[in-house]
N, C-alpha and C positions, 0 to 999 in steps of 0.2 A: 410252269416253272421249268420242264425238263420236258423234252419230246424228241423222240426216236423214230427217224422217216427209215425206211426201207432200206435198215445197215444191212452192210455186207462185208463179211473181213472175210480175208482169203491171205492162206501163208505158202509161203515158193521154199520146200525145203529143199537141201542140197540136191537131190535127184529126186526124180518124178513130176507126175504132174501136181500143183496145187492141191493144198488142204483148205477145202471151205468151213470155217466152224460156223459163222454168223451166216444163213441163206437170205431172211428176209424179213427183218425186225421193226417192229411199230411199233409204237405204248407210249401214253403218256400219264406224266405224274402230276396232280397237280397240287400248287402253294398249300404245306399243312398238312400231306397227307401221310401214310406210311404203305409203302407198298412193296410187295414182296414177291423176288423170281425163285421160284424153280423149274428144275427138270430132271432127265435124268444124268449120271453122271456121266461127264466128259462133252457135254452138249454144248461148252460156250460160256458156262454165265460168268465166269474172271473174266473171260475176253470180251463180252460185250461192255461189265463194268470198267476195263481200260479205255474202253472205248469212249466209254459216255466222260471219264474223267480225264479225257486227251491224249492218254497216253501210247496208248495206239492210234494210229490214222485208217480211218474204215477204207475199203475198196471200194463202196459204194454207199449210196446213203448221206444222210446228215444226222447229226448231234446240235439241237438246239439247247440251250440253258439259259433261260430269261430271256427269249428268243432274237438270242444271237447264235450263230455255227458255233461249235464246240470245234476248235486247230488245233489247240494245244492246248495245256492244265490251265482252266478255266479263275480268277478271282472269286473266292465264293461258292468253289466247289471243293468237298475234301472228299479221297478216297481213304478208307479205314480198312487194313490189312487182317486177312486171319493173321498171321504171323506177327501178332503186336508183340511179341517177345525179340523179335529182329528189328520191330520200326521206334523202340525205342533206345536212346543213348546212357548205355552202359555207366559211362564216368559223369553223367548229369546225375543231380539228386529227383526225386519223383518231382519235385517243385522246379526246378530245372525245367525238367524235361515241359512239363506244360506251361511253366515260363519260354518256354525256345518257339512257342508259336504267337507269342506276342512280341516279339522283341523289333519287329521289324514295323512296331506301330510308333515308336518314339513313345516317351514316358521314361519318370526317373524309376530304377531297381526297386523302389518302396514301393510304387503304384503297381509297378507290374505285379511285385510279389504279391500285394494282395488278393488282385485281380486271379492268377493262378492258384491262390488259395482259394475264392470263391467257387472256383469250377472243381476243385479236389472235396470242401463239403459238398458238392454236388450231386460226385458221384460215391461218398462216404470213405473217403478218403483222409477226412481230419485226422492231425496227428502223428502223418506217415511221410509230413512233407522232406524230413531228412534224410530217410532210406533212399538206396537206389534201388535200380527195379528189380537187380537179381538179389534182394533182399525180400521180396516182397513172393507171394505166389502166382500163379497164372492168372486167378480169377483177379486177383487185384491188378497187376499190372496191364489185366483190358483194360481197366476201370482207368488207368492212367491213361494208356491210348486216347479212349472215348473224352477223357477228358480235356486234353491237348485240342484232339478234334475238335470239340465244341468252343474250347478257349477262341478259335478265328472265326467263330459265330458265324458259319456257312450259312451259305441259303439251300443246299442240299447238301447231303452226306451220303456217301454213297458205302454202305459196310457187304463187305466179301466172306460171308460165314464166319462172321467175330466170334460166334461161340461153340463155332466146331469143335474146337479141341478141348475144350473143358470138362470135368464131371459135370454128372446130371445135376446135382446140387448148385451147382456152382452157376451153371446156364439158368437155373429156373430163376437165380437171385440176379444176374444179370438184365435176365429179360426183363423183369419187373422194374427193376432200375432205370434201364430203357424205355421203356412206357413211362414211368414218368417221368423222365430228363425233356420226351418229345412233346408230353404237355403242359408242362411249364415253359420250355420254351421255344415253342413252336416251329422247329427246325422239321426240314420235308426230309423225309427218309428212303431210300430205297435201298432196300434189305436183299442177301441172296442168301438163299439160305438150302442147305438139303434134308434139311427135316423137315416133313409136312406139317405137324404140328406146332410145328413155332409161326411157320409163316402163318397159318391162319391165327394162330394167337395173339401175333403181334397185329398183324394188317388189316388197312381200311381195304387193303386188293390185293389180293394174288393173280401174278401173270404166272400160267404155265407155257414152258418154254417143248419144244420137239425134241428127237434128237438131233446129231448136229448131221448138215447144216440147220442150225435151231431157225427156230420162227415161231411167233408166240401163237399156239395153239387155239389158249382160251383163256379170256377174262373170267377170275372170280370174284366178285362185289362180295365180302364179307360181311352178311348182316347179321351183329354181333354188337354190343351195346358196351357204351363205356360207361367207367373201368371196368377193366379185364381181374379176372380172379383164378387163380391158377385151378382151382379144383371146379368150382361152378361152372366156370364159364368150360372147362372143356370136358364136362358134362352134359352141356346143354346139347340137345339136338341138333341144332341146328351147327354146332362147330363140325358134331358127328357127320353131318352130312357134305357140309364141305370138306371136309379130312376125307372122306369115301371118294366122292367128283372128283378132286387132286388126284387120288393114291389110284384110282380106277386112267385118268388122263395119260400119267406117268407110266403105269403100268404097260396099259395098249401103246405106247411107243419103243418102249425096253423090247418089247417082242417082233415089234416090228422088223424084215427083214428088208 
């Protein structure tokens, strides 16, 4: 569904020589899966997700997506902002707002509206279709993002630490909701995230990413059984030990000089 040959982004600021963030990136995702980047901080992972979602142009490399080049913001790809509180419209109502990603499929106001009401109970949303979103709280107005998001029924989703900013409360009911939005409806995910414990919680894979210039270190196969359980499952040992292989990977690069 999604493969990453040997990017390379490189930036010319006003003086100096180039900043290389992306050195030499591979991975791939495939149909179905959830998988998830980290590394340490400032090593890439926004920019290689603009990358994969066109909105930067790598310096070297390719971005395939259902194995075409990735040029520019692909059909069928959405990128999901941490800053969902900025990527939604203020003077839209919540039903709006995830009405505005269908509007461009043709259908009369009735059908849409439905259709956006089905992806708002989806993500437990009923009932709030009149608010707008500074009515609403952070953790709910992801839920409207993701929402939206899903309403153009992607074939991958690309999310940039959707639940960085939120309480811990708020993230754990998130995540779960996330887990099951991606298995009911089978949308490929790839997740960036700087918590080690979520990516293994969420993910069929962890890529751990270097410092920058990043390049993926190491593939983690998360073998962890579904459904996920917020307390069991990240008591099992074997999450234990992946969370150690991560935080030990990330580690030895932080110190790297």
């Amino acid at each position: 569904m999604l493969e990453v040959r040997s990017l390379r982004k490189e930036f010319q600021p006003l003086s100096g020589p180039p900043v290389t963030a992306l050195g030499d990136v591979s991975f791939r995702v495939e149909a179905g899966q959830f998988v998830s980047v980290v590394g340490p901080s400032g090593c890439g992972k926004s920019t290689l997700l603009q990358c994969l979602a066109g909105l930067l142009r790598p310096t070297a490399g390719q971005v395939l997506f259902d194995g075409r080049e990735v040029t520019g913001p692909p059909e069928g790809l959405i990128l999901l902002f941490q800053e969902y509180n900025r990527s939604l419209m203020a003077w839209r109502t919540v039903l709006g707002n995830v009405r505005f990603a269908l509007e461009g499929r043709g259908g009369s106001r009735r059908e849409l509206d439905a259709e956006a009401r089905r992806y708002l109970e989806l993500v437990g949303l009923a009932g709030f279709e009149r608010h707008h979103p500074w009515e609403l709280s952070g953790g709910m107005q992801q839920r409207v993002a993701i929402a939206r998001a899903l309403a153009r029924k992607p074939g991958v989703l690309l999310m940039d630490e959707p639940f960085g900013s939120l309480d811990a409360l708020t993230r754990i009911e998130l995540e779960d909701t996330l887990l099951g939005l991606w298995g009911a409806l089978g949308t490929t995910i790839l997740f960036v995230t700087h918590d080690i414990e979520e990516a293994v919680y969420l993910s069929d894979r962890v890529h751990v990413l270097s410092r920058r210039p990043a390049r993926v270190i190491e593939e983690i196969d998360v073998t962890l059984g579904r459904p996920r359980h917020q307390l069991t499952t990240r008591e099992d040992p074997r999450f234990i030990e992946h969370r150690h292989r991560i935080f030990e990977l990330i580690s030895r690069e932080m110190a790297r000089t």
